[in-house]
N, CA, C and O atoms as a GROMACS GRO file, in nm:
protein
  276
    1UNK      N    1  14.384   1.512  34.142
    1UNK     CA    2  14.386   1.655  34.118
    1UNK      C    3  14.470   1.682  33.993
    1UNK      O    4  14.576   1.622  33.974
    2UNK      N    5  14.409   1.797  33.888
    2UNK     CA    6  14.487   1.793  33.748
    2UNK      C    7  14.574   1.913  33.805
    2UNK      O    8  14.515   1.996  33.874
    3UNK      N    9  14.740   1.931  33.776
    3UNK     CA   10  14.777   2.050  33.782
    3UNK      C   11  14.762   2.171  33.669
    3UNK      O   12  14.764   2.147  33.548
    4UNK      N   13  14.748   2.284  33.715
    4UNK     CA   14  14.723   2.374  33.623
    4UNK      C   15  14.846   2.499  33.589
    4UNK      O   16  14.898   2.581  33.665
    5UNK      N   17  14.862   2.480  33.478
    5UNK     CA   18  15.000   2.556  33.439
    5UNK      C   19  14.985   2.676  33.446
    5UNK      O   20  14.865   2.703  33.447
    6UNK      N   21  15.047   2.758  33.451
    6UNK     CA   22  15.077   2.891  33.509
    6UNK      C   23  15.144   2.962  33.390
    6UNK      O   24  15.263   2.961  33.360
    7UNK      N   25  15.006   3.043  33.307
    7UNK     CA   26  15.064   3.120  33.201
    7UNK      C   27  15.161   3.240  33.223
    7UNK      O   28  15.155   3.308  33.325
    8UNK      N   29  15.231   3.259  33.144
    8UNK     CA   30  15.330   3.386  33.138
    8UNK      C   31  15.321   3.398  33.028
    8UNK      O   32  15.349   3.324  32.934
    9UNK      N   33  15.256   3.556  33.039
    9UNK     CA   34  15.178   3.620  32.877
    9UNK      C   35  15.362   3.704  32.798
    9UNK      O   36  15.426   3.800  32.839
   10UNK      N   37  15.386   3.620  32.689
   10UNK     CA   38  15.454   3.714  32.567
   10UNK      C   39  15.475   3.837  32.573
   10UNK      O   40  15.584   3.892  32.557
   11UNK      N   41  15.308   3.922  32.610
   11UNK     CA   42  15.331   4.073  32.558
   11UNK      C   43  15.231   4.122  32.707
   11UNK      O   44  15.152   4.052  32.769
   12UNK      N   45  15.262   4.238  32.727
   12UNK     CA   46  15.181   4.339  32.808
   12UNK      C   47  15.123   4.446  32.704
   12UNK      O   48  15.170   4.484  32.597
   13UNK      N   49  14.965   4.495  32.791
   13UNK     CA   50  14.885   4.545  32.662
   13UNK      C   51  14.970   4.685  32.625
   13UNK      O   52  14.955   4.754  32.524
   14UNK      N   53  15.069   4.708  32.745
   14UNK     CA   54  15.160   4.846  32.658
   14UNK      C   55  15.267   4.824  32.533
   14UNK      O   56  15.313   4.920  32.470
   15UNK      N   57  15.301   4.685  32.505
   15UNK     CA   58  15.355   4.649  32.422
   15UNK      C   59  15.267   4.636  32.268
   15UNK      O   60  15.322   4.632  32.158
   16UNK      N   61  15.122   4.630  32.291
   16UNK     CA   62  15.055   4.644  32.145
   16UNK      C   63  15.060   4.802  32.058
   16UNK      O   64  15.064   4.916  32.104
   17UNK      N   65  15.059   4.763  31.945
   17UNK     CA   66  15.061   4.887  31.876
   17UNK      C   67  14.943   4.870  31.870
   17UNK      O   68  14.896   4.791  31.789
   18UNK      N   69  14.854   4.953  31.969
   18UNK     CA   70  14.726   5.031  31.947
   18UNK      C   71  14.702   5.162  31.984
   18UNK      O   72  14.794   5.220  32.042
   19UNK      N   73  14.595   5.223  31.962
   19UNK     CA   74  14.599   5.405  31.972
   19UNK      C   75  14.618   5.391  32.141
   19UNK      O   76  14.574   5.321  32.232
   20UNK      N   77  14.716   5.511  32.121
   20UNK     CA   78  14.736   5.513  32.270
   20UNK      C   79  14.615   5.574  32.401
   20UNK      O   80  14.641   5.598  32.519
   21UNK      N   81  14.541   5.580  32.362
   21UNK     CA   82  14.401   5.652  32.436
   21UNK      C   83  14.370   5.485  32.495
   21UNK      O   84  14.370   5.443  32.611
   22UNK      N   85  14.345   5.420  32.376
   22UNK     CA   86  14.303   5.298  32.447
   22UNK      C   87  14.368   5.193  32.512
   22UNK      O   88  14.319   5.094  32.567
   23UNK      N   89  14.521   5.239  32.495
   23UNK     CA   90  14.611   5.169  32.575
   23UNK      C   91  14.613   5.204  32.702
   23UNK      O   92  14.642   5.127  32.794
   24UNK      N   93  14.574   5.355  32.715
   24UNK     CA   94  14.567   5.400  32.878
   24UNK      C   95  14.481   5.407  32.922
   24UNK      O   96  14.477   5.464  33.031
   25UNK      N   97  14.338   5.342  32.853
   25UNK     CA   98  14.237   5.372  32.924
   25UNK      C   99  14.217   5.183  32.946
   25UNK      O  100  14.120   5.142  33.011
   26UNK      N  101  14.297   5.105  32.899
   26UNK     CA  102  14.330   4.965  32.929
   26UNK      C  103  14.399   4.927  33.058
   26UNK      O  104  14.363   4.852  33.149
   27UNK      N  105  14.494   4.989  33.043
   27UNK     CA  106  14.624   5.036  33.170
   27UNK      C  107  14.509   5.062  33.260
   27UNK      O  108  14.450   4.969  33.317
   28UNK      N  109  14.475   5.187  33.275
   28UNK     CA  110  14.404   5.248  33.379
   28UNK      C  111  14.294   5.158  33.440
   28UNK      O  112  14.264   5.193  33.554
   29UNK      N  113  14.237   5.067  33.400
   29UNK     CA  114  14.117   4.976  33.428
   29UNK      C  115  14.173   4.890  33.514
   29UNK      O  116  14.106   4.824  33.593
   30UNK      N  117  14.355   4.884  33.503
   30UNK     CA  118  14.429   4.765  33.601
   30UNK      C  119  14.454   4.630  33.533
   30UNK      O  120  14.475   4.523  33.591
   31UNK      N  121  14.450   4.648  33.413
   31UNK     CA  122  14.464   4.523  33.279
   31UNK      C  123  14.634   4.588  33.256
   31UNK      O  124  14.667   4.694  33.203
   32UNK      N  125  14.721   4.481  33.318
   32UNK     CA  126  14.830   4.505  33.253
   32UNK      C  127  14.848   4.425  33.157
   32UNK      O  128  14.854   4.473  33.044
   33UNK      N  129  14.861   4.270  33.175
   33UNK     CA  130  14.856   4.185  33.126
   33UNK      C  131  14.786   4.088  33.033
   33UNK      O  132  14.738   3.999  33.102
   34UNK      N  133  14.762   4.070  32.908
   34UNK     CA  134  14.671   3.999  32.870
   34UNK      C  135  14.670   3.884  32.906
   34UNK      O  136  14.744   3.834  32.991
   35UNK      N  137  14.580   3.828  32.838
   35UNK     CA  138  14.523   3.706  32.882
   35UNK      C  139  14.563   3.603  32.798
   35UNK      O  140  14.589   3.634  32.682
   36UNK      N  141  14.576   3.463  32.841
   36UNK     CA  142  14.630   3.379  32.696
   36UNK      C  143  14.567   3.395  32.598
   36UNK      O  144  14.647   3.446  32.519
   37UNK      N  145  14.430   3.380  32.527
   37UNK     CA  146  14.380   3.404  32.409
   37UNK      C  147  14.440   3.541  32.362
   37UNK      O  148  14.484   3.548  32.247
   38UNK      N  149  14.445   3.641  32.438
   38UNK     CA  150  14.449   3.755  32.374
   38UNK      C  151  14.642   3.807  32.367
   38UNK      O  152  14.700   3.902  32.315
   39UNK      N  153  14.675   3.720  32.428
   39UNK     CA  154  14.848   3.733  32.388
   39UNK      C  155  14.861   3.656  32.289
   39UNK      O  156  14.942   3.710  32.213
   40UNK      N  157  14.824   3.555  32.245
   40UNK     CA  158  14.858   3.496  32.103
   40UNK      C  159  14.796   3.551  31.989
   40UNK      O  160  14.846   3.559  31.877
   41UNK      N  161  14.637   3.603  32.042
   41UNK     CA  162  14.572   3.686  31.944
   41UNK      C  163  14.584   3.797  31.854
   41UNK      O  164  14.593   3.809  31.731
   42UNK      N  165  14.580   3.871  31.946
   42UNK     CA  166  14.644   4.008  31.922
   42UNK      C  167  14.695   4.100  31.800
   42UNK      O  168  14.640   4.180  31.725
   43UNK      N  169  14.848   4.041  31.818
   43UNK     CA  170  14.955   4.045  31.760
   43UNK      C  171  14.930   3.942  31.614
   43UNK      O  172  15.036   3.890  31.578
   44UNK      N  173  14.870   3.924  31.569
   44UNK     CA  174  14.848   3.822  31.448
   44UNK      C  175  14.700   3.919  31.401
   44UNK      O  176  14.702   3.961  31.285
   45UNK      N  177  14.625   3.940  31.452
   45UNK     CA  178  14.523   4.035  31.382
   45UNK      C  179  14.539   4.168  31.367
   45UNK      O  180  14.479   4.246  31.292
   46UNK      N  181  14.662   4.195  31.480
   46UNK     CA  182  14.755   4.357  31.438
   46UNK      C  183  14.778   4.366  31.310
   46UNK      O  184  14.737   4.462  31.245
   47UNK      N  185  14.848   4.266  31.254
   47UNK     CA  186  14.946   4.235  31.160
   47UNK      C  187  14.841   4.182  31.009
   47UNK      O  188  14.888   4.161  30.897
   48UNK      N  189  14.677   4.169  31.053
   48UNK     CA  190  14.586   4.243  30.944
   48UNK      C  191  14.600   4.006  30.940
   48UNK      O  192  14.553   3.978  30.830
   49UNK      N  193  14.632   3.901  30.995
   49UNK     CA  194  14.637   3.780  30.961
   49UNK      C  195  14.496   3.773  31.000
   49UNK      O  196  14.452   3.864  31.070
   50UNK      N  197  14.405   3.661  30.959
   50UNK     CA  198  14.276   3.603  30.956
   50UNK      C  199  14.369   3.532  31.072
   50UNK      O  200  14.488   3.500  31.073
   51UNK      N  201  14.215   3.516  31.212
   51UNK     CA  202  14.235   3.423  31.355
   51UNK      C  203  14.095   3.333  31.350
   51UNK      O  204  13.984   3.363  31.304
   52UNK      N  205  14.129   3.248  31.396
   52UNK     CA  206  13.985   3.177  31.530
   52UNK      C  207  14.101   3.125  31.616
   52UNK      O  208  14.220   3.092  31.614
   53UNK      N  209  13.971   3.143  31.711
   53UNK     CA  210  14.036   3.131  31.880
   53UNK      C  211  13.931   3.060  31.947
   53UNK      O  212  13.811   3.087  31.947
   54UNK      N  213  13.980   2.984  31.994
   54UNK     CA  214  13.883   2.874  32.103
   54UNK      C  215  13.941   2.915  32.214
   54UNK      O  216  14.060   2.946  32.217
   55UNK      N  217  13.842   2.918  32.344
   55UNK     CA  218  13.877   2.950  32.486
   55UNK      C  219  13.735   2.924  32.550
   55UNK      O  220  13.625   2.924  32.494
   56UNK      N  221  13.763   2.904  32.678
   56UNK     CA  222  13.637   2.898  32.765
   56UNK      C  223  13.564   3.018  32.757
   56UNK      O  224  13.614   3.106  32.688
   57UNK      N  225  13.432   3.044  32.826
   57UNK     CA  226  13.359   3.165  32.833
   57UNK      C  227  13.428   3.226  32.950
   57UNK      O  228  13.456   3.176  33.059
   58UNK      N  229  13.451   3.358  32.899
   58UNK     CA  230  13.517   3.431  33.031
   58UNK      C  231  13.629   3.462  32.996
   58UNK      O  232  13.661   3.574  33.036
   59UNK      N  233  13.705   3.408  32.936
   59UNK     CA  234  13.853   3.437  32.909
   59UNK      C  235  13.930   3.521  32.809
   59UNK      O  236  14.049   3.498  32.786
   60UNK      N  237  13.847   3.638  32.736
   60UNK     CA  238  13.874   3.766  32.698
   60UNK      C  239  13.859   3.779  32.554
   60UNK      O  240  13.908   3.875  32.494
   61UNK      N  241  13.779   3.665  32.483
   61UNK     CA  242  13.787   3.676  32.337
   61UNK      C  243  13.751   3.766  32.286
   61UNK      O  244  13.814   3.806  32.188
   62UNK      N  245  13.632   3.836  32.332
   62UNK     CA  246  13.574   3.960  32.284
   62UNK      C  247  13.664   4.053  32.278
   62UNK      O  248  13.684   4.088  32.161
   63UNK      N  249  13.745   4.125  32.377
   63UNK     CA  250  13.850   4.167  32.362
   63UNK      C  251  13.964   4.122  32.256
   63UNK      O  252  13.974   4.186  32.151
   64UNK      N  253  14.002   4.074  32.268
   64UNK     CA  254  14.116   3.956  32.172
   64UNK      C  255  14.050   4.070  32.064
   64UNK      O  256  14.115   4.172  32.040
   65UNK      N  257  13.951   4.052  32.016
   65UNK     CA  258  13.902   4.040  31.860
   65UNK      C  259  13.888   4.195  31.886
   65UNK      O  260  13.983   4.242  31.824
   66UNK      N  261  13.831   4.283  31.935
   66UNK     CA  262  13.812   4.392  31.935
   66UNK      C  263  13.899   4.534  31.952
   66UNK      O  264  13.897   4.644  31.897
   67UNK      N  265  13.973   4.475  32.055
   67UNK     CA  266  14.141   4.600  32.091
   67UNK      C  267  14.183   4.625  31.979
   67UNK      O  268  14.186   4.742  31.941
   68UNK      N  269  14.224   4.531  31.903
   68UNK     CA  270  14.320   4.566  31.747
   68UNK      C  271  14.207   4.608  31.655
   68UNK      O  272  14.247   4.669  31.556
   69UNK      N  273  14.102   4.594  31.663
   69UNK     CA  274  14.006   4.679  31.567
   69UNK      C  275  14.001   4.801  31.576
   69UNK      O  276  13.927   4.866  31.502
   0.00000   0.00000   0.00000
């Protein structure tokens, strides 16, 4: 059996500087927390840096790439 590590995300999505409409309508959906792709993501395409991000299907890239847009 492989053990599986137990992320603890950097930032909560109230910690991004994004418009606040979509921070509460993020909040409100029950998304406190991002997700690993999108806690390392984020915050680096906030900040206007070129990303790629590898992750399984499912694990929030679309988001990642889209919130800070």
């Amino acid at each position: 059996t492989e053990a599986v590590e137990h992320f603890v995300p950097e930032h909560h999505f109230a910690d991004f500087a994004i418009d606040d409409r979509l921070k509460q309508n993020i909040i409100k959906k029950g998304y406190i927390d991002p997700t690993p792709i999108q806690d390392r993501a984020i915050p680096h395409i906030l900040r206007g840096l070129d990303v790629v991000g590898i992750a399984n299907t499912g694990t929030g890239k679309t988001a990642a790439f889209l919130i800070p847009l």
